[in-house]
C-alpha positions as CSV (number, residue, x, y, z in Angstrom):
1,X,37.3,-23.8,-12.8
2,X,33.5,-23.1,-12.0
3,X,31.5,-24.6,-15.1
4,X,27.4,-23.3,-14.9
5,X,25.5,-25.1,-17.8
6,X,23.4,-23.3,-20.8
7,X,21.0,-24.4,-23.2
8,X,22.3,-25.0,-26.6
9,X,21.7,-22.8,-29.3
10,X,20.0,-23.6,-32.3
11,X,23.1,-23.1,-34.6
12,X,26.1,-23.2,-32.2
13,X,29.2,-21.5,-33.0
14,X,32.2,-23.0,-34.0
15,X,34.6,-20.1,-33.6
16,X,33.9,-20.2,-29.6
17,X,37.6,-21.0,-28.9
18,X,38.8,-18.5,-31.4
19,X,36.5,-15.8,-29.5
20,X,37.5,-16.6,-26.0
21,X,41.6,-18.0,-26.9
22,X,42.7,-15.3,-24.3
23,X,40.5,-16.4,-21.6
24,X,42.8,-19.6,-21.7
25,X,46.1,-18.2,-22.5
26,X,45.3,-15.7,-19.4
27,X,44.3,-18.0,-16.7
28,X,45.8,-21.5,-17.3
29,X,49.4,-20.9,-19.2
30,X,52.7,-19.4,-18.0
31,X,52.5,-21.1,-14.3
32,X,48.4,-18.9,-14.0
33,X,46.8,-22.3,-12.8
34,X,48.4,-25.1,-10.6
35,X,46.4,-27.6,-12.0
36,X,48.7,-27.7,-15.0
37,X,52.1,-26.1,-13.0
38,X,51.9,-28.9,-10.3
39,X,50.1,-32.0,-12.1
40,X,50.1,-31.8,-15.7
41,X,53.0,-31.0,-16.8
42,X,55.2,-33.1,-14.6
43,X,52.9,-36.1,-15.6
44,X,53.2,-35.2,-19.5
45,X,57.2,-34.9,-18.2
46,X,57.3,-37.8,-16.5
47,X,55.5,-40.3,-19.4
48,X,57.1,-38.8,-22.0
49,X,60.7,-39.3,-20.7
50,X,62.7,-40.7,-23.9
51,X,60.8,-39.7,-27.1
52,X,62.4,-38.0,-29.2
53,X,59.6,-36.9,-31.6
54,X,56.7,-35.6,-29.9
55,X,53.0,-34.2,-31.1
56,X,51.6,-32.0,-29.4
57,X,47.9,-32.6,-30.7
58,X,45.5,-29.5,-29.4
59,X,48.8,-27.4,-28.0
60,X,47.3,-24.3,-27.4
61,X,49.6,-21.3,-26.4
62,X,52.3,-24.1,-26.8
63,X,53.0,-24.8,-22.8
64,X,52.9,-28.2,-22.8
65,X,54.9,-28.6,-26.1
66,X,57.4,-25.9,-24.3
67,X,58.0,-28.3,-21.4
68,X,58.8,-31.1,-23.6
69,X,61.0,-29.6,-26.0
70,X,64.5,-30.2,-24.2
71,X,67.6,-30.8,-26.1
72,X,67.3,-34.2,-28.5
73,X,63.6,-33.9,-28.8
74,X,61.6,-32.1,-31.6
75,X,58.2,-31.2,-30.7
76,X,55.7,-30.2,-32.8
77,X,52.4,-28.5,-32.0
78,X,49.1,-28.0,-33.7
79,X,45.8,-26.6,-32.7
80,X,43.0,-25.2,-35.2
81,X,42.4,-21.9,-33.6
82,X,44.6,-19.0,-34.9
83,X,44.4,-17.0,-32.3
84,X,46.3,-19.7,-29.8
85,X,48.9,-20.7,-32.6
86,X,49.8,-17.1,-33.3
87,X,50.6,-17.1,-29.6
88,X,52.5,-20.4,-29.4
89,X,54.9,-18.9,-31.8
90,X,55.4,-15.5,-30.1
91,X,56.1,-17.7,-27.0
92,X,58.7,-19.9,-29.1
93,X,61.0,-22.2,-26.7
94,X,61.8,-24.9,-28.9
95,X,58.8,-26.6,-30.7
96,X,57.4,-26.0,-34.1
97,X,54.0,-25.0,-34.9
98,X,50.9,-25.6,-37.1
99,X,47.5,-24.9,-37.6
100,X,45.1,-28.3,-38.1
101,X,42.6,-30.1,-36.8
102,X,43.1,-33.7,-34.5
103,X,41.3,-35.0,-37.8
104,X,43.3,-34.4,-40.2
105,X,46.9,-34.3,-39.1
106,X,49.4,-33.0,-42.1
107,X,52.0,-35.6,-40.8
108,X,53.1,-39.0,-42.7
109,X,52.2,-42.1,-41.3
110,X,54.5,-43.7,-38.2
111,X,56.0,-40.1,-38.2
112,X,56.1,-39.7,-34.3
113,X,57.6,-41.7,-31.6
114,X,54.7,-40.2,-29.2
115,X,51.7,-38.0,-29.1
116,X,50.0,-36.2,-26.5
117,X,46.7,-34.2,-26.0
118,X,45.5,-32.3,-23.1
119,X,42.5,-31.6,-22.2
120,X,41.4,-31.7,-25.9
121,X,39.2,-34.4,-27.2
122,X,36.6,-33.2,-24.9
123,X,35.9,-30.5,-27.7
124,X,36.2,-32.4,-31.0
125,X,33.0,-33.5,-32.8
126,X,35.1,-36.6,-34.8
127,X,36.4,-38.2,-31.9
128,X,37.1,-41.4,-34.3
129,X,38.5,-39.5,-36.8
130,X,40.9,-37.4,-34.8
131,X,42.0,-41.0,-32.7
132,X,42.7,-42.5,-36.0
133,X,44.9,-39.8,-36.8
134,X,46.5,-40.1,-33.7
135,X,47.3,-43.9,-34.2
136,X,48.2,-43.3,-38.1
137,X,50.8,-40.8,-37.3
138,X,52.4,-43.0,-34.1
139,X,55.1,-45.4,-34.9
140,X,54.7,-48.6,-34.1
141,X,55.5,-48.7,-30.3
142,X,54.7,-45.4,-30.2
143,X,53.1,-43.8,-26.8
144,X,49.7,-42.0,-26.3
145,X,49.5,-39.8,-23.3
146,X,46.0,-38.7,-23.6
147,X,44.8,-36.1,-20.4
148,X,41.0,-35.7,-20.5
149,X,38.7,-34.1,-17.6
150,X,37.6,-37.3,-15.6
151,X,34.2,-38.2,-17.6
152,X,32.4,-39.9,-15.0
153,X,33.2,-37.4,-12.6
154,X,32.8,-34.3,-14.7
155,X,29.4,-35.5,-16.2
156,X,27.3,-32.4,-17.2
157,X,25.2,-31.8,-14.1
158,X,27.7,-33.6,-11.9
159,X,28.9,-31.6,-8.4
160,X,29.3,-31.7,-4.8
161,X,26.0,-31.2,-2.8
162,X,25.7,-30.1,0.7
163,X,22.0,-31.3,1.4
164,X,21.2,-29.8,4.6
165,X,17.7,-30.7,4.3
166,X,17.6,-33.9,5.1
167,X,18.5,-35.1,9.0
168,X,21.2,-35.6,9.3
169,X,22.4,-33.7,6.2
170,X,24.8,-35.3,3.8
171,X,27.0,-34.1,1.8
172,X,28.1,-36.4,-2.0
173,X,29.1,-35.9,-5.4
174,X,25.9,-35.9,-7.7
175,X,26.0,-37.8,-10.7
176,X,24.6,-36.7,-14.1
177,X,23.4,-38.7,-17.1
178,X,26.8,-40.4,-17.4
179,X,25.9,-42.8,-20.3
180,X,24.7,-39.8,-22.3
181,X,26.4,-38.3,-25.1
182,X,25.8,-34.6,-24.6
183,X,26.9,-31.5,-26.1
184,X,26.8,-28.7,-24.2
185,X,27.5,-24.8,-24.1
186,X,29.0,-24.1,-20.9
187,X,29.7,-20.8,-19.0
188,X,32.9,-20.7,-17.7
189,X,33.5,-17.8,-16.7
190,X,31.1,-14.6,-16.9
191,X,31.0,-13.5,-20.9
192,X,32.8,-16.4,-21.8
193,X,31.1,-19.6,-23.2
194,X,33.0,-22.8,-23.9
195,X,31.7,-26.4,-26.0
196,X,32.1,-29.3,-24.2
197,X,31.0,-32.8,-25.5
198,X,30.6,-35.6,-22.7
199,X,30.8,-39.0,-24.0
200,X,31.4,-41.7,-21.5
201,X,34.8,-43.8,-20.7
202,X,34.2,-46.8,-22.5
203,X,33.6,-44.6,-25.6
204,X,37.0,-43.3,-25.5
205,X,38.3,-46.7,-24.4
206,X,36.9,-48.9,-27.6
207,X,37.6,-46.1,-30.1
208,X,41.3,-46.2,-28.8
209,X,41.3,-50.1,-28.8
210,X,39.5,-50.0,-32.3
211,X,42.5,-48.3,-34.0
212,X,45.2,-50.3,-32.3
213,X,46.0,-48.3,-29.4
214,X,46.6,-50.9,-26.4
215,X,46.3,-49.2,-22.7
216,X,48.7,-49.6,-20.1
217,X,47.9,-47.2,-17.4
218,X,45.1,-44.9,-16.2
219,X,45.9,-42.7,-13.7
220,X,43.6,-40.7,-11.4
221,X,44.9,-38.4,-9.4
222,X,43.6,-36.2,-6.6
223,X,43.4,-32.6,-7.2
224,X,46.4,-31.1,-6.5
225,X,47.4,-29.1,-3.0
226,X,47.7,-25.4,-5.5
227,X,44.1,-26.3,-6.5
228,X,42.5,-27.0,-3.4
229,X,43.6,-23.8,-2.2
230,X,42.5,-22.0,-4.9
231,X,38.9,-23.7,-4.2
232,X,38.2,-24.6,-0.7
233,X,34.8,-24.9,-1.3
234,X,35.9,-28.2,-3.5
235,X,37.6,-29.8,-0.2
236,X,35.4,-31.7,0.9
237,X,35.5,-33.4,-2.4
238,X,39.1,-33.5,-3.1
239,X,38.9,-37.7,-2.9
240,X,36.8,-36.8,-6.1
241,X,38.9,-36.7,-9.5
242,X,38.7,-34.0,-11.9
243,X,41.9,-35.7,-14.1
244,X,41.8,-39.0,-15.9
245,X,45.0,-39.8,-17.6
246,X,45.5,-43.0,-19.9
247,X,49.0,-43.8,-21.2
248,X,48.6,-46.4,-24.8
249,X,50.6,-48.3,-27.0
250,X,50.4,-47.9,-30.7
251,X,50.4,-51.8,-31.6
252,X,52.5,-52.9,-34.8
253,X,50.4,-52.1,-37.7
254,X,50.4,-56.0,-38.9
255,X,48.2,-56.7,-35.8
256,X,44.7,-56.4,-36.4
257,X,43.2,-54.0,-34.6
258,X,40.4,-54.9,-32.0
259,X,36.7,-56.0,-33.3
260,X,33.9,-55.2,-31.2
């Protein structure tokens, strides 16, 4: 996915995902993008092998929560946009659906064994809020599988530079203000604009420790072989990676979660 940066509006709309739900459901559900057929889903599979009550925090269309909805598990899905929920049901295959934010989660506490969200948090203004919903609904042992776009990597500004100017010419991955928390509109495709907010990895990290979420495994995995083909231009980069996945513990609610 090509990502070209705008200025921010004054007032920036909330409703972008509602306004451009099809763009997503068109190009990266139902086996449309190999990022997801050949790496995210059989990572979700594989680290999510033996729950039996699965969230599905940000679902989408419901692809993710379809994968994981085999016989013995319940899955549930919710996302806060209508217009990818309405879909999710149309597309049925198992899970249950509902329409909330990561915030405020209409689930008891310790209801699930695990939770997972894809590719989500990098579009939620409460980050805390939405993490402490995430631990509060986890029982205690619970798992975490939490998929964002790499944030060092995927730094507004970041990319692969062919500098020909220089002798002999190089060729890296640019860097942008990493430490940053930024906000931006981004244009993902022509016509359709999408709301990304960078913050960096120790952000995430603390905010998970904070509310009693231990890690035990990040994963960073190349780009896939379906996506390089797809993108030849990003080859030369493809030791780069655009994935960051971190896999977390819900610790028993009588330890005390981690002071900074």
């Amino acid at each position: 996915m090509t990502r070209s940066l705008l200025p921010m509006p004054v007032d920036p709309s909330r409703e972008l995902w509602e306004t451009h739900a099809r763009w997503w459901i068109d190009g990266f559900t139902e086996g449309a993008d190999p990022e997801y057929t050949e790496q995210i889903l059989p990572l979700a599979t594989e680290h999510l092998a033996g729950y039996a009550r699965i969230l599905d925090v940000g679902c989408g269309d419901g692809q993710l929560a379809r994968r994981l909805a085999t016989p013995g598990v319940s899955v549930t899905g919710v996302d806060p946009t209508w217009n990818q929920i309405a879909v999710a049901a149309e597309r049925a295959g198992g899970p249950t659906y509902a329409r909330a934010a990561a915030h405020e989660l209409p689930f008891p506490d310790g209801r699930f064994d695990a939770v997972v969200a894809c590719l989500v948090f990098e579009h939620i203004d409460d980050l805390d809020g939405a993490i402490a919903e995430v631990a509060r609904v986890l029982a205690d042992g619970g798992r975490f599988v939490f998929f964002l776009n790499h944030p060092l990597l995927q730094t507004p500004g970041s990319g692969w530079i062919d500098d020909q100017i220089v002798d002999p010419p190089e060729q890296y991955w640019r860097i942008g203000p990493y430490l940053d928390e930024v906000e931006t509109v981004e244009q993902v495709e022509r016509g359709v604009h999408i709301r990304f907010l960078h913050r960096p990895l120790s952000r995430y990290v603390n905010a998970l420790a904070d509310h009693g979420l231990v890690l035990e495994r990040m994963l960073e995995p190349s780009p896939p072989p379906g996506f390089l083909d797809r993108a030849p231009g990003y080859a030369a980069a493809a030791s780069v990676p655009r994935l960051l996945v971190l896999v977390l513990r819900r610790a028993p609610r009588s330890a005390p979660a981690r002071r900074s």
